[in-house]
N, C-alpha and C positions, 0 to 999 in steps of 0.2 A: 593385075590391079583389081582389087574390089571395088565393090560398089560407092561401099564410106569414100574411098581414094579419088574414087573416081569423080564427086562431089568433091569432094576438097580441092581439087587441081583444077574444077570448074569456074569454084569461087575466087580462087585465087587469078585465073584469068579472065575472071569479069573485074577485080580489082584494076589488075596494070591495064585493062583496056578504060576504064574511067579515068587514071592517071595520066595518061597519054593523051586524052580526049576523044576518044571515037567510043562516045557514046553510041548504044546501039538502039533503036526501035524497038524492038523485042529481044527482052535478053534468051528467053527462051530457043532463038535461031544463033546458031552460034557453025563461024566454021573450024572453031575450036574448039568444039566438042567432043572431050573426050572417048576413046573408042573402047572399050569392053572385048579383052583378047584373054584367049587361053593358052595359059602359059605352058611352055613343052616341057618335057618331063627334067631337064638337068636344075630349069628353073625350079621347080617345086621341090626336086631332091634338096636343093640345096635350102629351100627354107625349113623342110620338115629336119635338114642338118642341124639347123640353128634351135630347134625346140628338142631335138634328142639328146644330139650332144652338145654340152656344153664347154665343154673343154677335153683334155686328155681324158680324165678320168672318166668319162661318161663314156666313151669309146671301151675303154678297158670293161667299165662293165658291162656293155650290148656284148662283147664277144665271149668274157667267159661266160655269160648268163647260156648264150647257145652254147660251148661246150657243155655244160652243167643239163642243161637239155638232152644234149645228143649223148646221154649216157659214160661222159666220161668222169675216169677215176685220176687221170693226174692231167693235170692243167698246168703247164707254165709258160710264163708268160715276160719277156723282154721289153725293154726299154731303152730310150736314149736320150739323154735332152729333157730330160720330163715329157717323155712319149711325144712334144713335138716332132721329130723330125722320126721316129721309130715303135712303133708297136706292135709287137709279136706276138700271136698267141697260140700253145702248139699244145692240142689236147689228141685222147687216145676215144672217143667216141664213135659212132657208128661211120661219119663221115656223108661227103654229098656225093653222088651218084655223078658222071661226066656229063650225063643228058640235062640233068640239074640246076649244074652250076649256072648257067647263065640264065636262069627263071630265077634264081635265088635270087641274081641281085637285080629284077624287076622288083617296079613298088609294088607292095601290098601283096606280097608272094611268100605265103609262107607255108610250113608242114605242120603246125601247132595246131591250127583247127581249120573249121570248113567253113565257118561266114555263118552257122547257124545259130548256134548262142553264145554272142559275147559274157555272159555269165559264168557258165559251165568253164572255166579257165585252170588248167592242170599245168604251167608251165610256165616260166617265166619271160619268153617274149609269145608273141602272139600277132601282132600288127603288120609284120615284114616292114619296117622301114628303116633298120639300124642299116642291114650290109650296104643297099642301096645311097643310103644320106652318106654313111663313111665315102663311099666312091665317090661318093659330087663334090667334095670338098677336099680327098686325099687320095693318093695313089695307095690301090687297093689291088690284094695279091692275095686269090684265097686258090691253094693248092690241096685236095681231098682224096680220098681213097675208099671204098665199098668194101666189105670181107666179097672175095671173091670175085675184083675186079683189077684193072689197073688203074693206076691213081691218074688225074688230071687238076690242069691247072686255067685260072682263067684272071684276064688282069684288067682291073677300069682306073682311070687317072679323068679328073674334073669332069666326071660322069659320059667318057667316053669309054664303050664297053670293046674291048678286044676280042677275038675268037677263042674258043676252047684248046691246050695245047694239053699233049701226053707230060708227063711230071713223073716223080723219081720220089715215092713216100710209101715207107712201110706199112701204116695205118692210121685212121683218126682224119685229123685237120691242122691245117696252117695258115693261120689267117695273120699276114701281113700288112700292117697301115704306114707307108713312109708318107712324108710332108704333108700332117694334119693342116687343112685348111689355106696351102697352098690355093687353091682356087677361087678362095675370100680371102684374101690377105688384109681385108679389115678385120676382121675376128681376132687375128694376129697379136694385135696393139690391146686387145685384151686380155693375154693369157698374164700370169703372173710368172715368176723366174722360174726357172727348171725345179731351183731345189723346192717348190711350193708347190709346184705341179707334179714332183714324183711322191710327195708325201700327200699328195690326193689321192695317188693312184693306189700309194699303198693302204689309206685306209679303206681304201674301196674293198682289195683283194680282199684284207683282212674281214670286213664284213661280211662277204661272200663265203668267206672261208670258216667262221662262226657258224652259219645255215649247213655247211654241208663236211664235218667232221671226217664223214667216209673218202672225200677226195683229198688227194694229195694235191697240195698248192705251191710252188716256187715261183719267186720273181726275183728279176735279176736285172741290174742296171748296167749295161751293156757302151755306155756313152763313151767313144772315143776307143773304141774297137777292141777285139778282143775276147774273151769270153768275160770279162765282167765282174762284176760282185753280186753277191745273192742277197739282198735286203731283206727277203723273209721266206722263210718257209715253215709250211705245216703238213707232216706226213700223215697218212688216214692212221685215224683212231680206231682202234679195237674194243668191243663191250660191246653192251647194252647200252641205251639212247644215255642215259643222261651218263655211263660211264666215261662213253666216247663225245658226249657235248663236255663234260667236266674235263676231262683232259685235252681237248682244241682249244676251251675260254683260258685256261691255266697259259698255254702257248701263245695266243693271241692278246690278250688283255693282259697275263699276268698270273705269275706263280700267288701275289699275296689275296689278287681276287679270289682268286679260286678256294685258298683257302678260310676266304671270310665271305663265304657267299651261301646261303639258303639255296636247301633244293626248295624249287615250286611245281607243284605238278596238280591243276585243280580242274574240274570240267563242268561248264553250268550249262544246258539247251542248247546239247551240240557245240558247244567252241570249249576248246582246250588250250591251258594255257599252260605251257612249262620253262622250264633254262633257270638260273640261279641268279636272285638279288645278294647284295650286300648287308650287309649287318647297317645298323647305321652311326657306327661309329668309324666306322670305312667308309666314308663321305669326300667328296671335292668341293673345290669351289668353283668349279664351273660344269655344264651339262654334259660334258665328254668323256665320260663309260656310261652311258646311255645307249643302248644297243635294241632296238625293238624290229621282231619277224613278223609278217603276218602270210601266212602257208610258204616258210622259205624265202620269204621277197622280203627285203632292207626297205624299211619305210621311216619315214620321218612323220608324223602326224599328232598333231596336235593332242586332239583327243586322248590317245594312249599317252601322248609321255605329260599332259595333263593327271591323268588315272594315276601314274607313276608317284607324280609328286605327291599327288593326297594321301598316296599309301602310306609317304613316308613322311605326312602332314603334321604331326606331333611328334616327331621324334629329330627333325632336324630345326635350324633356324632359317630365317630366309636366304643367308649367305651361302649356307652346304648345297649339297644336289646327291643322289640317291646314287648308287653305280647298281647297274642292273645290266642282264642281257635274257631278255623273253622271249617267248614264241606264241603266237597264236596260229591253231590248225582247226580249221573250221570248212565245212562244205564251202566250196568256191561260189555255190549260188549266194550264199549268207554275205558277200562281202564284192564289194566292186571296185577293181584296180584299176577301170580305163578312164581317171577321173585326172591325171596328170599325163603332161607329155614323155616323163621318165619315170614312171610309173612310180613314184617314190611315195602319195597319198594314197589312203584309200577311202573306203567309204562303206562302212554298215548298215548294213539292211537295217541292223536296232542296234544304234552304241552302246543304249544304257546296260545290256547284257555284258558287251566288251569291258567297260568300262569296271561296273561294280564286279565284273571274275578277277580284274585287277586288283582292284583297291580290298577287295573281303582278302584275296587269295596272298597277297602280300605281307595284311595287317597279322595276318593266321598264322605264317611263317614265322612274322617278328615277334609273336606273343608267344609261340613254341620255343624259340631261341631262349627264351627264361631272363636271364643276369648274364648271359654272354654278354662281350665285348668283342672287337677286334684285333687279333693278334698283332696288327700292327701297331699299337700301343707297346704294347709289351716290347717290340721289337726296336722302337725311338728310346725307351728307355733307357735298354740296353746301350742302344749307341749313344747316350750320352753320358754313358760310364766307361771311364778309361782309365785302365789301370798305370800305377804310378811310374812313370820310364825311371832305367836304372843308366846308371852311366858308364856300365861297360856292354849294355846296349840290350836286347829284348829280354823282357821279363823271363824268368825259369821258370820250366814247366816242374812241378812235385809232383810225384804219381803216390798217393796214400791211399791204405787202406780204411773205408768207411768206417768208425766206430758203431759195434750195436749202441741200441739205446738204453740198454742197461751202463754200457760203458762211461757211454754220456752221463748219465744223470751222476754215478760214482764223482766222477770228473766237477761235476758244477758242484756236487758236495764241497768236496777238495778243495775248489776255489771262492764257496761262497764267503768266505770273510774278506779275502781282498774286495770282493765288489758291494760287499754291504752297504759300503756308506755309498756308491752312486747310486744305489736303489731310489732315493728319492731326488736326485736330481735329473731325473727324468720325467716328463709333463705324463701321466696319467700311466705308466707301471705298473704290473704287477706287484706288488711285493710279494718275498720267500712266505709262500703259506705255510703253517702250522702242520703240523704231523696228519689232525684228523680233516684238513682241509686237501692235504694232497692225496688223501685214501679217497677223496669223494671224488678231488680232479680227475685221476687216474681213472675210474668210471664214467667220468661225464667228457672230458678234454679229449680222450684219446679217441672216442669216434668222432668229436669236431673236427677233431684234426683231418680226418680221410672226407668230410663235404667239402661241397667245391670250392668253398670261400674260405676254410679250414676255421681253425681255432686262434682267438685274437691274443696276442701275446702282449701289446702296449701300444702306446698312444705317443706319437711325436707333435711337438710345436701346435700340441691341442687343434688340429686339424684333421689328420693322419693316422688310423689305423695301420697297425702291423699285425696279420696274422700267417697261420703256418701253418703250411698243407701238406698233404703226404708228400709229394716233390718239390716244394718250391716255396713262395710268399705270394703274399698277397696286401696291397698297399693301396686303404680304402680312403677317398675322400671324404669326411662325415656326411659334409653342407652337404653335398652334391647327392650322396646315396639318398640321403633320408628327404633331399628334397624332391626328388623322383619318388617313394613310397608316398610322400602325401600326397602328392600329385596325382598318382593312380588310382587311390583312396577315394576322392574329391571325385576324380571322371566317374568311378563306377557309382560312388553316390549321385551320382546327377543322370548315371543312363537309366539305375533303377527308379529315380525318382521323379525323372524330367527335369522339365529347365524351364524353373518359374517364371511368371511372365505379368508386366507390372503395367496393366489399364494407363491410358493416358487420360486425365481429366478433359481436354479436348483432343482430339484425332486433328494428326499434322497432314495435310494435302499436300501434295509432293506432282506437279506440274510436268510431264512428263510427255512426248511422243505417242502417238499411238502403237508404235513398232514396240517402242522400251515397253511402255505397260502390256502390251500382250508377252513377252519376253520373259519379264518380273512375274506377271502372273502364272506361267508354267511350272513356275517354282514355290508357288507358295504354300503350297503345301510342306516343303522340305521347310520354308523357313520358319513355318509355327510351330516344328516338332524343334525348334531351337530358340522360342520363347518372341517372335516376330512377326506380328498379323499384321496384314494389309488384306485393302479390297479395294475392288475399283470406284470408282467414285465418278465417272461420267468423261463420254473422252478420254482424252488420254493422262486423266490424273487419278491417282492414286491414294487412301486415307489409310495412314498409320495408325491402328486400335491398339497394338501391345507392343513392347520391349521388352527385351531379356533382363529380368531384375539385378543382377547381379552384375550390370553393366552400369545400374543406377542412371543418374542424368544424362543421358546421351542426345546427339544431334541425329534426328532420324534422317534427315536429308541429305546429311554427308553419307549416310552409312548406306540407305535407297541407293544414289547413284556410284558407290564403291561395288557394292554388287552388281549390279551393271554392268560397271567398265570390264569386272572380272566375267560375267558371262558373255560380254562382246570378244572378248579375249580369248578366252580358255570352253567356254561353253559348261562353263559350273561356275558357283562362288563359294567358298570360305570366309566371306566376311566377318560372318556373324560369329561361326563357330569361332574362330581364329579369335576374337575379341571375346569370347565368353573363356576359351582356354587361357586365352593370355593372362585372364584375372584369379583361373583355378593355380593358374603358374606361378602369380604373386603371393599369394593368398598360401601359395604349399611355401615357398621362399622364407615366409615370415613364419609359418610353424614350424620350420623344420630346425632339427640341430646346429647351432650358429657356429659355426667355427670361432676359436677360443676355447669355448667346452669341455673340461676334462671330463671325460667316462668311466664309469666303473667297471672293469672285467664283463659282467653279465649284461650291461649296456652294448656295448662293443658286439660280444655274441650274440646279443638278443639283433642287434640290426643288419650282422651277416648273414642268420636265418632266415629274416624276412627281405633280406634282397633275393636269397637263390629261391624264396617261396613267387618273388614280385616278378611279372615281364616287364621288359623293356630296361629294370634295372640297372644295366650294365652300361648307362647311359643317362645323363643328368638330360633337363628339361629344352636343352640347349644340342644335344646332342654330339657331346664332349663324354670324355669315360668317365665312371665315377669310382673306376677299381685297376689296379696296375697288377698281373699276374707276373713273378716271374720264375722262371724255371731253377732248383739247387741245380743244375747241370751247366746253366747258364750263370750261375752268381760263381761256381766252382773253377769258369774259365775265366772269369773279369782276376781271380786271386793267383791265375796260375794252378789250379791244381786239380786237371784233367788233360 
């Protein structure tokens, strides 16, 4: 009991001693006065239980993080019950020594470092309190082996430690946890159902296994005996870093991440940041391919998956979320991990460096991606074209030979008079050019046709471009393309120009805390390069001298504490920006090509060029696609004829 407790159990029995009547003379004499004990070591194991592990899955990752330490390449690891009542973990690493074992599971015993700088941190555990808290609350089996020893075994159940015995192990470790929390059987009445608790554990593995490409990972659900079933495995990648991180995220996250993901690879004063974001037409709607490292360690922290979002701040809406998996590797002095009890937060010497390698190192990526899209676009499309069932049952495959294009054209000769007359019942068609118009095409169309967005063929339902590329089609949305080009237009006009800023005939006072306004004022600088002067004005109030003109009549008070709440939150704001682009977003909406529209031929090309000349393109302002690829290989198997 601490001191706070020890006062509270004080007051509490000065209370029922007033309710009862025996008032006392001095309350200061008391012969129930609480006493000030120190607690023996199963009691404390078992609290520092309750702030390490939190459930199965937290156990799962204290034990591989130490194989992953002790140099091992395959790790696997069993289960039963949602590791309730079984968890196994059997790697091939150097192992503990017999003399060892029983110092390993004393608290605060560890081989990671020496007590002299908790900065200097090369390893993922460090503290010694996982083996020790797992014992105090579950019967614990860790069986080990030395290169050039015999292996031993040693066994604790509700932090009763048994003697060292001889054991039967080739090499590595075996670390066994039966009846998690047996020993608190209140924790118990918290756990959620097995099947909740094994898909904790497995997105645990899974993150672990993202960090470390080179090891082999298997897990296996072992519940109700047997050998089991294997729920995931990833075998070590071969390459060079991002060959072998690109093909583990491909395994782990996903064949279509992988292939709709940016390399990022940038380094700004000492931190590096690499691993592959998404396109952001590859988007969710919720934060769950969100994956962030910092030196190998799975963190969750505000800050970075804050940086995440802004990277992906104009390109998504507030419904999507970015799918990313990062890494930051930075000198371990630069960053401090012992700021949570599972080490899951961290903490920057200087965020703002972490932060802007994100957000610059991101924007870089998507502004090189050009008018790419997401294949998985192209890929819904697909499935939602099915070719027409026959009633003596699947479609027949025709294997034909491809016509040159000389043959082709022969052929549409031959058949131009049956289709003359639907020339014009088609919304914005070519029509058959003239003899000296298709001398000119055949110079100008046929290298359209080999860029990426090819050459525009016609126009459906005055919305919809068709064009035709060396393999395939391409099927553009007008509104959407053209309304992303003015969009981008509009931003660069306004980076080269700034972002004008419109005097208030009187300054609004905005009443504010002393905490807020010192807070507000860290930032004011950012917010005048976005058309938004404040200064302080005495105490903790504030006066608004300028807004962003293009924002016209605005409430500077609602808008003052919306920034606020977002740097209470996030530790940045978007307010301002977010409402200055929202009205470049309007403003591109009503210039741009309205759907209804019919185009003319060189209309049509003129705005497929300037998509694959534009970034971000390949995505309207909303961050929806504004072009559908698809593959002749792919349109050849919807007809049967491959």
């Amino acid at each position: 009991m601490d001191i706070g407790d020890a006062l509270t159990s004080g007051r509490i029995a000065r209370v029922c001693a007033r309710s009862s009547g025996m008032v006392q003379a001095n309350p200061n004499i008391s012969e129930n006065r609480p006493i000030i004990r120190q607690l023996d070591d199963a009691a404390i194991n078992r609290i520092a239980a309750g702030e390490v592990v939190e459930r199965p899955a937290s156990a799962v990752k204290e034990l591989i993080e130490n194989s992953i330490d002790a140099g091992a390449t395959r790790i696997a690891i069993d289960i039963a019950d949602g590791g309730k009542t079984l968890i196994r973990v059997t790697d091939d690493g150097y192992g503990i020594a017999a003399g060892d074992l029983s110092l390993a599971l004393s608290r605060h015993a560890t081989s990671k470092i020496d007590g002299s700088d908790l900065l200097n941190i090369h390893t993922f555990g460090f503290r010694g309190e996982a083996l020790p808290s797992l014992g105090a609350v579950g019967r614990l089996t860790i069986t080990s082996r030395v290169p050039g020893a015999d292996a031993a075994s040693i066994r604790v159940a509700g932090g009763k430690l048994e003697a060292v015995k001889p054991a039967a192990l080739r090499a590595g470790t075996v670390v066994e946890l039966r009846d998690l929390f047996f020993a608190t059987p209140a924790r118990l009445k918290f756990m959620r159902t097995d099947r909740a608790e094994a898909q904790a554990i497995s997105d645990t593995v899974k993150r672990l296994a993202m960090a470390e490409p080179a090891v082999t990972f298997t897990l296996r659900d072992v519940s109700g005996g047997g050998e089991g079933r294997v729920t995931f495995r990833a075998d070590r990648e071969n390459g060079d870093l991002f060959d072998a991180l690109h093909a583990r995220l491909a395994r782990v996250i996903g064949r279509e991440f992988a292939e709709n993901a940016l390399q990022i690879d940038a380094t700004r004063e000492g931190i590096r940041l690499y691993g592959y974001a998404a396109l952001p037409t590859y988007s969710r709607g919720a934060a769950v391919t969100q994956y962030l490292f910092v030196n190998g360690r799975p963190v969750r922290d505000k800050m970075l998956t804050g940086a995440l979002r802004a990277a992906y701040f104009d390109f998504l809406s507030r419904d999507r979320h970015p799918a990313a998996a990062l890494f930051i590797d930075c000198d371990p002095t630069l960053v401090d991990v012992n700021v949570h009890p599972a080490k899951s937060e961290v903490r920057f010497r200087d965020p703002g460096i972490a932060r802007g390698l994100i957000v610059s190192s991101l924007r870089h990526a998507l502004a090189e991606a050009g008018h790419r899209a997401s294949s998985t676009v192209s890929n819904a499309t697909l499935g939602a074209m099915r070719p027409e069932p026959t009633a003596s049952g699947p479609a027949r495959v025709y294997q034909m030979d491809r016509p040159s294009p000389a043959a082709r054209q022969a052929a549409y000769r031959a058949q131009s008079p049956g289709f003359a007359e639907l020339a014009n019942d088609y919304s914005g068609s070519i029509a058959d050019p003239t003899p000296a118009e298709t001398a000119v095409a055949e110079r100008i169309e046929q290298p359209a046709q080999d860029l990426p967005l090819g050459a525009a063929r016609g126009q459906v339902h005055e919305n919809y471009i068709i064009a035709q590329t060396a393999d395939g089609m391409v099927i553009v949305d007008q509104h959407a393309a053209h309304e992303r080009l003015v969009y981008e237009k509009l931003k660069t006009q306004m980076a080269e120009n700034g972002v004008a800023a419109q005097a208030l005939l009187i300054p609004e006072i905005v009443e504010l805390s002393e905490g807020d306004c010192t807070r507000l004022m860290e930032v004011a600088e950012d917010l005048a390069r976005l058309g938004l002067t404040i200064e302080p004005f005495g105490g903790g109030a504030i006066a608004v001298r300028e807004t962003p003109a293009i924002l016209g009549e605005t409430d500077a008070r609602a808008m003052i504490l919306d920034i606020l709440d977002e740097l209470a939150d996030q530790g940045e704001s978007q307010t301002v920006q977010a409402r200055i682009e929202a009205i470049l977003s309007r403003v591109a909406c009503h210039g741009s090509v309205r759907s209804g529209r019919r185009m003319r031929a060189e209309e049509m090309n003129a705005l497929l060029r300037e998509m694959e000349a534009t970034p971000h393109s390949g995505q309207c302002n909303h961050g929806r696609p504004t072009y559908v690829e698809l593959k002749l290989s792919d349109i050849e198997r919807l007809f049967g004829r491959s």
